[in-house]
N, C-alpha and C positions, 0 to 999 in steps of 0.2 A: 763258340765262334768257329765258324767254316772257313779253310785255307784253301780258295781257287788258286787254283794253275791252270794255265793254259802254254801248249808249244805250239807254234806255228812258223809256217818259212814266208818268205815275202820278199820280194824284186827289193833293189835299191829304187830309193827313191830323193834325188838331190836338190837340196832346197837353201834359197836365200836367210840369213835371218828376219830379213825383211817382210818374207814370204810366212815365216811361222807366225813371227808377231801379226801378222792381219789375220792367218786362221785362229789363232786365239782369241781375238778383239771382232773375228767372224766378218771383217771386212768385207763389201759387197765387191772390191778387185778382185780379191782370193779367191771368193767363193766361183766367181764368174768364171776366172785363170785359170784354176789350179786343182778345182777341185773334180775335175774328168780326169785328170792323170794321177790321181793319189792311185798308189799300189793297195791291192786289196789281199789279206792276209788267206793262203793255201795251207791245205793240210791237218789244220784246226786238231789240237788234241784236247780236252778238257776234262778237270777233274774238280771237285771240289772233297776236300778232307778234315775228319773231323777226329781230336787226340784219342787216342786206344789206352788199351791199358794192352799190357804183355806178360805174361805168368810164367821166368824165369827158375825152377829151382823153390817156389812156390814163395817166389818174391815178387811183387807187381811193379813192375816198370810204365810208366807212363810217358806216352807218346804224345808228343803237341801236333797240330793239325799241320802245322810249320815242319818241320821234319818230315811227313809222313808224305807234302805235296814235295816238298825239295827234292823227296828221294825220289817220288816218280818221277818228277821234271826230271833229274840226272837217268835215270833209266831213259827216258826217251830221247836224252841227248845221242847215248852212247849206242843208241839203235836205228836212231836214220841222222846225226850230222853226217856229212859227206864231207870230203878231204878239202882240206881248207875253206870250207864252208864257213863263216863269221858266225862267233854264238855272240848274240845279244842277252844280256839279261838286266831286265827294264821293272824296275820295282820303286813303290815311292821309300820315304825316310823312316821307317820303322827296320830299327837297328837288328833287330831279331832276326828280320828275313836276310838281310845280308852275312848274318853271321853262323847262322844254319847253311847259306847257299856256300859258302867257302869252305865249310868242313865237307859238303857233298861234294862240290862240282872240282875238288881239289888236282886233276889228273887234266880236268880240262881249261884250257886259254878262255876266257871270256872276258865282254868288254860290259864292263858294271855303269849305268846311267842309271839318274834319277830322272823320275817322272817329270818331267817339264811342267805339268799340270799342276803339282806339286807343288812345286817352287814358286809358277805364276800367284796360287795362294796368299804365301809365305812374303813377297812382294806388294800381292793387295794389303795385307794386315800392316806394312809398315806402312805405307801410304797412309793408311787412316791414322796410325800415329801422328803424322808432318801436317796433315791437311783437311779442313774441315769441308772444301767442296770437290764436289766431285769431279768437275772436272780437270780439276790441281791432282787430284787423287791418279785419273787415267794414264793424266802424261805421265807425272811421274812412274807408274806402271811400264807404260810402252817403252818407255827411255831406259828403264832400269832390265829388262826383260830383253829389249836389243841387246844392249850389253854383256849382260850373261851368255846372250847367243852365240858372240863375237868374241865369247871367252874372257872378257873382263872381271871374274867372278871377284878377284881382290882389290880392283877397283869401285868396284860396286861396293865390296863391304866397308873400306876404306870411305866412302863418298856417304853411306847410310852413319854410319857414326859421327860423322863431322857434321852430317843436317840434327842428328840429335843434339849435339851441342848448341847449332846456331839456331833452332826452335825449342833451343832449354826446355828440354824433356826431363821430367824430374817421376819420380818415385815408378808406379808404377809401368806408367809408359814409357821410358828409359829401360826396365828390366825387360820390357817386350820387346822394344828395340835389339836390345844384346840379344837375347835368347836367337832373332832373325838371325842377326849377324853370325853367333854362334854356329846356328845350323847350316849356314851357307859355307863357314870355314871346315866345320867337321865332314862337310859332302862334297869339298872341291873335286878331290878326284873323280867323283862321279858326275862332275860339271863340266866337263871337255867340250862342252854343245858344237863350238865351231869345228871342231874336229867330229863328230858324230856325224852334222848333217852334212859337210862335205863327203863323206864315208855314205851316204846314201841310209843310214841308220835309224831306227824308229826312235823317237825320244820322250814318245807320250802313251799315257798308258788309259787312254781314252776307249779303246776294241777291249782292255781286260774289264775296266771298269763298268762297261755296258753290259759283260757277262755275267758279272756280279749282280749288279740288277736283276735280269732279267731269270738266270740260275735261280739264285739264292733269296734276293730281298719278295719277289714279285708274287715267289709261291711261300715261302716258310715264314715274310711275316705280315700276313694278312688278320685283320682286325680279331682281336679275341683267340688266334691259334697257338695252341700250348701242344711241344712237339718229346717225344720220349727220344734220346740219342738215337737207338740204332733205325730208329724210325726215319727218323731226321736225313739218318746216315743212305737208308734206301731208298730216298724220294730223291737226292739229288745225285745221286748215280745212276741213276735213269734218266733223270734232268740234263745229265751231262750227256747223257750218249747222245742224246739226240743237238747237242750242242759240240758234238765231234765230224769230222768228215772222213772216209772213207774211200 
């Protein structure tokens, strides 16, 4: 598995919750409003990495691809942030990446969000728990996903476990329920959203997620292709360069 990184600088850009929940649900307001003034991401660095092995003392050390983007992303922090410049670092809920990023970026201030993209998921899934039609499904979506915006994240969770009880959710769908809940409690601190988008702060990981595609999925896994590692490993470093700016 390949570990993209990507650094890049990018203007603020200040947004209602209002405003985010319609580019999610792609409202033809939003798109008409809002979408000429989105900030567009400069400076583009790109990497994608994949685990090494290391031959310490003629003992093999093995490196996960996670580590090995973490340390560049921390190399390129500490060679173009500029003085008091905000570091963002915007990753979905796979625990590894944040826990690799904090033994790296230890020297530096960063403000940790989850992918809003993420989460909106994470909120579909319980919907389809509570509600068989769809459109029961979206409100509760939009409703629930304002809220978080607005920073109600322990309201929400509080408000998701009480509809499990009152649509007595039982066996499996109840352990799905909690697990939402779960995730939303163990990621609050990375759910500040109303404080992010006032702060002008990226909160979706939509630009990383499209490099991925178009990097890694578009070329290395087309029909019938079987790749050798370091093969793997020089197609998308090339890949990448031309997905870096200069």
């Amino acid at each position: 598995m390949a570990t993209v990184t990507n650094v890049y600088s990018v203007d603020r850009f200040e947004r209602s919750s209002e405003d985010i929940v319609a580019a999610l649900f792609r409202d033809d307001r939003e798109a008409a409003d809002n979408k000429s003034k989105h900030r567009k991401p400069k400076l583009k660095n790109t990497t994608a990495h994949f685990p090494t092995i290391c031959v310490d003392q003629d003992e093999e050390i093995h490196i996960s691809g996670i580590h090995e983007g973490i340390a560049w992303l921390t190399e390129q922090v500490l060679s173009r942030r500029q003085t008091d410049q905000p570091l963002v670092l915007l990753m979905d809920r796979q625990e590894s990446l944040w826990n690799v990023a904090s033994m790296h970026l230890t020297s530096e201030a960063f403000v940790p969000i989850l992918d809003i993209i993420h989460v909106s998921t994470y909120v579909w899934n319980a919907s389809a728990l509570l509600y068989h039609e769809r459109c029961d499904r979206e409100s509760f979506t939009r409703d629930r996903l304002l809220r978080l915006l607005k920073g109600e994240v322990t309201a929400v969770i509080r408000g998701m476990r009480r509809m499990g009880a009152v649509h007595e959710l039982r066996g499996e769908k109840l352990n799905e329920l909690e697990k939402i809940c779960n995730y939303f409690e163990n990621n609050k601190s990375r759910m500040k959203y109303d404080q992010y988008h006032k702060e002008g702060y990226p909160i979706a990981s939509g630009f990383i997620e499209g490099i991925c595609g178009h990097l890694v999925k578009d070329r290395m896994e087309r029909s019938g292709m079987r790749w050798k590692l370091e093969s793997a490993r020089n197609v998308l470093n090339i890949r990448a360069e031309f997905q870096t700016d200069y």
